[in-house]
C-alpha positions in Angstrom: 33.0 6.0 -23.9 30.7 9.2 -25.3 28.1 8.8 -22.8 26.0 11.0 -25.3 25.5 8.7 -27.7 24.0 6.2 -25.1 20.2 6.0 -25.4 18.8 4.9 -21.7 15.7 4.0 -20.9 14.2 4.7 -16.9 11.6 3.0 -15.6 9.7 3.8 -12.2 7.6 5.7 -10.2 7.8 9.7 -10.4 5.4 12.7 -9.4 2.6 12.7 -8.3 3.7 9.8 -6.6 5.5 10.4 -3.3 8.1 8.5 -1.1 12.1 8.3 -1.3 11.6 5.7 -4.6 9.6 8.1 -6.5 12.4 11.1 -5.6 15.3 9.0 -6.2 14.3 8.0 -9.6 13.3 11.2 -10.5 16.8 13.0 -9.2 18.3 10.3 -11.0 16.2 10.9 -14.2 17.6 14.8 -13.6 21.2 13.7 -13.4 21.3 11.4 -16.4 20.3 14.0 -19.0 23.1 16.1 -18.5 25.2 13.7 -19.5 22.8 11.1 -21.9 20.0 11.0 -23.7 17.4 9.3 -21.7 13.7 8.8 -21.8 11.8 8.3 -18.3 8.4 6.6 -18.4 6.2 7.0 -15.0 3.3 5.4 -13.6 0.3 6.6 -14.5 -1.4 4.9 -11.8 0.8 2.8 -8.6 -0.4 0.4 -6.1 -4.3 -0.9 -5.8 -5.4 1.3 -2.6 -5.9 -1.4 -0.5 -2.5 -2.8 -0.7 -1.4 0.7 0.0 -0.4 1.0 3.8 -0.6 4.4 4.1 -3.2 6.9 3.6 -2.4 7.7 0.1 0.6 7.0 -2.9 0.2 11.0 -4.2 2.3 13.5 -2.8 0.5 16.7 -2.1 3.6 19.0 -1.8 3.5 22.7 -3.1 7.0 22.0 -4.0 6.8 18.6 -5.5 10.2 17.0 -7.1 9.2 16.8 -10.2 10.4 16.7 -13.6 8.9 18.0 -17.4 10.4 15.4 -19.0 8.8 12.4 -17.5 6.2 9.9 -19.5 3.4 9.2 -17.2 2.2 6.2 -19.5 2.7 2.7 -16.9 -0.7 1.5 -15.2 -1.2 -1.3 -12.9 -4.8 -2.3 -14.3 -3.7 -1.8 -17.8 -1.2 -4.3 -19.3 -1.3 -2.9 -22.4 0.5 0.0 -21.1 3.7 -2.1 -19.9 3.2 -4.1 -23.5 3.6 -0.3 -25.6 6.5 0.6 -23.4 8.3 -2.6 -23.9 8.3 -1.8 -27.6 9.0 1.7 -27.1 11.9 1.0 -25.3 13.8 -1.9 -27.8 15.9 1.3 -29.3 17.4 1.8 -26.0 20.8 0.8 -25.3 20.8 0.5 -21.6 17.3 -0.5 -19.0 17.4 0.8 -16.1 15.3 -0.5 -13.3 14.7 -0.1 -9.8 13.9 -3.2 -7.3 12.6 -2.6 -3.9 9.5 -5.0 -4.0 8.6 -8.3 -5.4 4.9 -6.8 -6.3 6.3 -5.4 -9.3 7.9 -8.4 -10.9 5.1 -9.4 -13.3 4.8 -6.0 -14.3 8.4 -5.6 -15.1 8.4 -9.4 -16.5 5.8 -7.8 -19.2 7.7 -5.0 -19.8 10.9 -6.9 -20.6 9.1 -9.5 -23.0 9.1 -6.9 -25.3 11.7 -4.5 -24.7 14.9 -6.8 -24.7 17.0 -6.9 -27.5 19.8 -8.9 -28.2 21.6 -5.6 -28.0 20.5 -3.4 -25.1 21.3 -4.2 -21.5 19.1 -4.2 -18.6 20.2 -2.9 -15.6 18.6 -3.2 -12.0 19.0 -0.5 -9.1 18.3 -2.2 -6.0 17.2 -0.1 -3.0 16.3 -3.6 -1.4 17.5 -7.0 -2.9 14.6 -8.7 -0.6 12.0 -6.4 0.7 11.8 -5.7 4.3 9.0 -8.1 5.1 9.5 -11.3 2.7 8.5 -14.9 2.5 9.1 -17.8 0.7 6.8 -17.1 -2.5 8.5 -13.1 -2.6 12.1 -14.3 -2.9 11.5 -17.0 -5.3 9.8 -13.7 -7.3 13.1 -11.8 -6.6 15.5 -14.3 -7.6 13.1 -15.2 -11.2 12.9 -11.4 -12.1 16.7 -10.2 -10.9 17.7 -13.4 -13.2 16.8 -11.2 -16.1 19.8 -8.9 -15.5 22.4 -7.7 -17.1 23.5 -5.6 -14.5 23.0 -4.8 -10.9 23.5 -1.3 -8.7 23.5 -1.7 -4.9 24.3 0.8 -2.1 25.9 -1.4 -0.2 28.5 -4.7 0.4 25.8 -6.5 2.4 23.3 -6.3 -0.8 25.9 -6.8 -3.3 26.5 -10.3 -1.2 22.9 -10.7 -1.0 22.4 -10.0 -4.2 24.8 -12.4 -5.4 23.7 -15.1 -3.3 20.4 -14.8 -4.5 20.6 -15.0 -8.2 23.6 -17.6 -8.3 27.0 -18.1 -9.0 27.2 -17.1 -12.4 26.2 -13.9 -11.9 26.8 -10.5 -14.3 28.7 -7.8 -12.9 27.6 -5.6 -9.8 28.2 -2.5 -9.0 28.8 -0.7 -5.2 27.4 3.2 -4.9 26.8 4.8 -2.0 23.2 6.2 -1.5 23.3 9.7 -3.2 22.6 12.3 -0.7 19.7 13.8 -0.8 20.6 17.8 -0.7 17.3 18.7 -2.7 15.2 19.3 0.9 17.5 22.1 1.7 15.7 25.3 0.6 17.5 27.5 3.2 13.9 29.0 4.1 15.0 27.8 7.6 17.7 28.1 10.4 17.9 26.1 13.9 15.7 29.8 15.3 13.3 29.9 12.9 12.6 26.4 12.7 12.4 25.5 16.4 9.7 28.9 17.0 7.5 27.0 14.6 8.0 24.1 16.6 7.4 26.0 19.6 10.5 24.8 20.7 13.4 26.7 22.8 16.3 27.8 21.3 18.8 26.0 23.7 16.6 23.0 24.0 18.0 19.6 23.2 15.9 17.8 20.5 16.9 14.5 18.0 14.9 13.3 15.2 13.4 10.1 14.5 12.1 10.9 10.6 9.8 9.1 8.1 7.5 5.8 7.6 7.4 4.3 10.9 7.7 0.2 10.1 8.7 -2.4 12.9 12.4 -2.9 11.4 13.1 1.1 12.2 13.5 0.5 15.7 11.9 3.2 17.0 10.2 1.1 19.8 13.8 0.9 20.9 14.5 4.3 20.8 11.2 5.3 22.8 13.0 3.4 25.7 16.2 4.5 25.8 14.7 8.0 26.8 13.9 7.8 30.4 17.9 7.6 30.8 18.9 10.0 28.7 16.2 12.5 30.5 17.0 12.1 33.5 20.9 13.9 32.1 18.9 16.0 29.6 15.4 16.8 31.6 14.7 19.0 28.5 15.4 16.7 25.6 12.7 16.6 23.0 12.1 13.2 20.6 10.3 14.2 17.5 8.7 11.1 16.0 7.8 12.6 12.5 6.4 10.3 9.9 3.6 8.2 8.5 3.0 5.3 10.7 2.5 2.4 8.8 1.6 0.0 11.7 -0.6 0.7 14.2 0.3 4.2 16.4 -1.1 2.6 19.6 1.6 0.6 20.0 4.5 3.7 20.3 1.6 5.5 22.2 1.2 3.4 25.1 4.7 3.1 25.7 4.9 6.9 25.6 2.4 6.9 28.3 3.5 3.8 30.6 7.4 5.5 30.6 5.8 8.9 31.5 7.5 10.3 28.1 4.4 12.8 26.8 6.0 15.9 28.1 9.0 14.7 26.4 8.0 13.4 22.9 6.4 14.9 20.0 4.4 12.5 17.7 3.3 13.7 14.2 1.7 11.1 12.8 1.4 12.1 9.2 3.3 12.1 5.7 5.2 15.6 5.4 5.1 18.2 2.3 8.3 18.7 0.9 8.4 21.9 2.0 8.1 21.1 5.6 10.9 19.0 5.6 13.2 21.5 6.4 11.5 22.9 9.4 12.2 19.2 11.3 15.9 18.9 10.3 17.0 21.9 11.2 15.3 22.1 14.6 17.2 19.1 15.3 20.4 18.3 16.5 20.7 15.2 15.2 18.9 12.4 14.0 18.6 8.8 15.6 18.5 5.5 12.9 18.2 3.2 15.4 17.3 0.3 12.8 16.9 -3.7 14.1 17.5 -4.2 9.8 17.9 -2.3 7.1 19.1 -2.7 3.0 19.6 1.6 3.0 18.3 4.2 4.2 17.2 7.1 2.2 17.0 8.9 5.7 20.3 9.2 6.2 21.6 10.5 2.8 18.2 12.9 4.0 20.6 13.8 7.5 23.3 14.4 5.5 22.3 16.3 2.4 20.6 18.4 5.6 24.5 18.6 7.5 23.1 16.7 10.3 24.6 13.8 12.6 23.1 11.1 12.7 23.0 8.1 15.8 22.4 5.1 14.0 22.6 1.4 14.5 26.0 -0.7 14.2 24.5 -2.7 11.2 27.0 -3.6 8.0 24.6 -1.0 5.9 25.1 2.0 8.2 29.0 1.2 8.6 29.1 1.6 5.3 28.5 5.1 5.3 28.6 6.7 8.5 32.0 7.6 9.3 32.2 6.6 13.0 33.3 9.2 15.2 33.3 11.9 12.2 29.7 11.9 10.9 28.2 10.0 13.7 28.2 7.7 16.5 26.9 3.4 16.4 24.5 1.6 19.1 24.3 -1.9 18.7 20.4 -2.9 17.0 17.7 -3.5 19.8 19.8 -2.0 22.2 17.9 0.9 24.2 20.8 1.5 27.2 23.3 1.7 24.2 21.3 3.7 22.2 21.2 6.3 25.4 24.6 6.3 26.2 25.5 7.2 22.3 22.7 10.1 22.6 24.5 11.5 25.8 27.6 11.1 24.3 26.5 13.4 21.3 25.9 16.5 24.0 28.5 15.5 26.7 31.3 15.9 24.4 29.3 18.4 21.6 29.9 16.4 18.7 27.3 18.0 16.8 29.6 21.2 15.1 32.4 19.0 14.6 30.4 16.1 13.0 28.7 18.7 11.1 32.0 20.1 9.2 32.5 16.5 8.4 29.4 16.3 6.8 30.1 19.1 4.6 33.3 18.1 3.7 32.6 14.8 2.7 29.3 15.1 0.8 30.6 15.2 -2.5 31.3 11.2 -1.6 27.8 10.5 -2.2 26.9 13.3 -5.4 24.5 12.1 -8.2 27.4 12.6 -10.5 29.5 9.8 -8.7 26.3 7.7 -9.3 25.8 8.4 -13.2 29.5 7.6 -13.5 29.1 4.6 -11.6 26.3 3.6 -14.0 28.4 4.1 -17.1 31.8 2.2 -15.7 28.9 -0.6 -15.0 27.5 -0.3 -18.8 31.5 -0.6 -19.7 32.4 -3.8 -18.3 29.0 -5.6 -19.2 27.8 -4.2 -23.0 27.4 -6.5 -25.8 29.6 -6.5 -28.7 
């Protein structure tokens, strides 16, 4: 297949929009043009505000992940605009798509009135088959739109059978790809030194990382109680809580205070500049996933691309990916005296520099490239004649 005479269209959220969807698609958007000619049309305008559960949808980075070639043209109060990209889009050979909420179905619906063809194929890239907090009404939505497929990426078996359960037994082909790690965030302005002393943190102080929005299925409650444990082995261990909190704070705050934890934890409330990203990672050891369910996480391809370790719950996602014993160590979900024994484990027999030479070996498992090729085999087995 010459993969240069392919004309793709990508649809989806891009700068100034922030959050792992907006930087997947646009690193994906990166990747495909050096292999395909592709056009990328953007939102112009995301979510209504008050739908929004956080304090705003725009990033505010100095170094955003951005991208000249994007088509900021797609706006949730304007249909028109889905209408005129619909059209625009009929040339193209292949739609891609990405899934990881039922709100956008009628938008998408719009959009492919008028941009199938008997000819192209639509493809959707599902980050989540069913979103994290669904109902009734939201998966009859998924399984209407996902229907409309022609094609389906997942990063995982568990969503490829989910998937396949929800839109039916005659289903088209779907493809497996691992979560491409995300390598971008390292800018190697930092090292462990640097990075802890503008943390005000020792050097040969023992600190994990629980990173990004903060929603009920992370488990971080979980994770706040399997500290007094692990701190009465590690009486200096630091938890940095570092994310947006998408529920109410109070809730992790008053545990903090009922377990006697302030001295112990750092929480930082607030969505973090790319450009501070770095400074977190590498002041940690390791990072904690300590998920009670979970479709991906763009988190850990975040620990890897970073060379760091991660803890992370024994769930059929995580297993996919985390090489156990190699790249990290499992806890079973909702599991607090588990989750501490896997964190003391991690120092007792310093895991950390052999994990991380794992890491580094195996990254090139979860490259961009191996997820454009993965696209194009996909294209192969389902194009029209």
């Amino acid at each position: 297949m010459n993969e240069k005479k392919i004309r793709v269209v990508l649809i989806g959220p891009g700068f100034p929009f922030r959050g792992g969807i907006a930087h997947y698609t646009t690193l994906l958007f990166e990747n495909l043009k050096r292999t395909t000619r592709v056009t990328f049309y953007s939102f112009k305008r995301q979510y209504f505000q008050f739908l929004f559960p956080g304090k705003s949808d725009r990033d505010v980075s100095r170094y955003p992940i951005s991208s000249s070639g994007m088509h900021r043209v797609l706006d949730t109060l304007n249909p028109i605009s889905w209408i005129k990209t619909g059209r625009l889009s009929r040339s193209a050979d292949l739609i891609i798509i990405p899934w990881w909420v039922s709100f956008w179905a009628p938008y998408y619906y719009v959009f492919l009135l008028f941009a199938r063809t008997p000819k192209n194929l639509v493809f959707f890239l599902c980050h989540n088959v069913i979103e994290h907090e669904t109902n009734p009404l939201t998966k009859a939505v998924t399984r209407f739109l996902l229907r409309k497929g022609d094609g389906f990426m997942v990063h995982s078996l568990k969503e490829k059978k989910l998937l396949q359960n929800i839109i039916g037994k005659k289903h088209p082909p779907v493809a497996v790809s691992p979560h491409p790690t995300y390598q971008i965030f390292d800018r190697a302005a930092e090292n462990q030194v640097s990075a802890r002393k503008k943390l005000d943190l020792r050097e040969d102080q023992h600190v994990i990382l629980f990173f990004g929005f903060i929603r009920k299925y992370k488990g971080l409650y979980y994770l706040i109680r399997a500290l007094p444990e692990t701190i009465r082995r590690l009486p200096d261990l630091v938890l940095l809580i570092v994310g947006e909190c998408w529920e109410g704070e109070e809730r992790y705050l008053e545990l903090i205070r009922k377990l006697s934890l302030e001295k112990n934890v750092r929480f930082i409330n607030k969505y973090v500049p790319n450009e501070d990203v770095e400074i977190y990672f590498k002041s940690a050891d390791f990072v904690i996933l300590p998920y009670v369910a979970g479709t991906g996480s763009g988190i850990l391809q975040l620990s890897f691309g970073m060379e760091k370790p991660v803890i992370a719950s024994r769930t059929e996602v995580f297993q996919d990916i985390v090489e156990e014993n190699k790249t990290g160590l499992f806890a079973p979900p909702q599991n607090s005296q588990k989750l501490a024994e896997a964190i003391l484990k991690m120092y007792d027999k310093n895991l950390v520099p052999v994990f991380t030479k794992n890491i580094r070996r195996n990254n090139e498992r979860f490259s961009w490239e191996k997820m454009v090729e993965s696209i194009f085999s996909l294209y192969d087995k389902g194009k029209k004649p």
